[in-house]
C-alpha positions in Angstrom: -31.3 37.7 7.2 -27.9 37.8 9.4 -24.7 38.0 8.0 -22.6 35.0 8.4 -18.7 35.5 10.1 -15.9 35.9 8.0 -15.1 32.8 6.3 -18.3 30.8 7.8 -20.0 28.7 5.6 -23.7 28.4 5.3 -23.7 24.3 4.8 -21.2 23.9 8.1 -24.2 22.9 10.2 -25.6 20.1 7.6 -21.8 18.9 7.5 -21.3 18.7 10.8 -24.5 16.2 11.1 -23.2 13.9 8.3 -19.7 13.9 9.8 -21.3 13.2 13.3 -23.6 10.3 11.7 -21.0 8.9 9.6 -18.5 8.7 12.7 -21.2 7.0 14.7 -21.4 4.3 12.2 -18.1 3.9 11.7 -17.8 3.0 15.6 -20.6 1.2 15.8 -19.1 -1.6 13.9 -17.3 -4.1 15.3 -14.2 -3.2 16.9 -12.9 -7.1 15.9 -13.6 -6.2 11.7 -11.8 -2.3 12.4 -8.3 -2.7 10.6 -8.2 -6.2 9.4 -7.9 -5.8 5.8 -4.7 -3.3 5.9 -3.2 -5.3 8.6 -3.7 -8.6 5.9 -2.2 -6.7 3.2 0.8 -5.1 5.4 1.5 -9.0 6.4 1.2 -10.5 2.5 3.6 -7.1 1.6 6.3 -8.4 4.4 6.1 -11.8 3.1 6.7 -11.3 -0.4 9.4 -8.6 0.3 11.2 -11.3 2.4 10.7 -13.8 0.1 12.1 -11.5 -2.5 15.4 -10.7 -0.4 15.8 -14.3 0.4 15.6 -15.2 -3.5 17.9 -12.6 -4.6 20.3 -13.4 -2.2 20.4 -17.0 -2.6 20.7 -15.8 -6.8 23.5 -13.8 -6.0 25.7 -15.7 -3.1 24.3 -19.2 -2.5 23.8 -22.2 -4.3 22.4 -20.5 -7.4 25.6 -18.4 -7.2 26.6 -16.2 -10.8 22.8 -17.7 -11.8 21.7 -14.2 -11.8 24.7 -12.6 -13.3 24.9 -14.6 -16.0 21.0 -14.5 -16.5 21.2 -10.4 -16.9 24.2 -11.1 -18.8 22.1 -13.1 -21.1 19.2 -11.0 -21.5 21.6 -7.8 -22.3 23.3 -9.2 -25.0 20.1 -10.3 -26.4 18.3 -7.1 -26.0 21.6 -5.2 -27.9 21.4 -7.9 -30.6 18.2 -6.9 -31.4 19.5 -3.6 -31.9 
């Protein structure tokens, strides 16, 4: 039996063939599927953190001006009358 280098591993050979066969299916698919999913969910992320902005700042400075103020204001002073 030989002896293996230092810090070789006796299963690095079988690894190396699952890495390689996992790889080539993972190209193998289509290239239009490869990164559609994370792109959608980036894109529904942007739209709801825009949306969010836009809300707030239309609750703070625009028509619904003071509506959040005085809805924190509300829900403080019910929360300490619990207490």
């Amino acid at each position: 039996m030989t002896a293996l280098p230092t810090g070789a591993r006796p299963d690095a050979g079988r690894r190396g063939e699952r890495m390689t066969r996992v790889w080539t299916w993972v190209l193998a698919r289509p290239a239009t599927d490869r990164g559609q999913a994370t792109v959608e969910y980036f894109l529904v992320i942007l739209a709801a953190t825009a949306l969010a902005i836009i809300a707030l700042r239309w609750l703070q400075n625009g028509s619904g001006g003071g509506l959040l103020g005085n809805l924190f204001g509300k829900i403080v002073s019910w929360v300490a009358g619990r207490f």
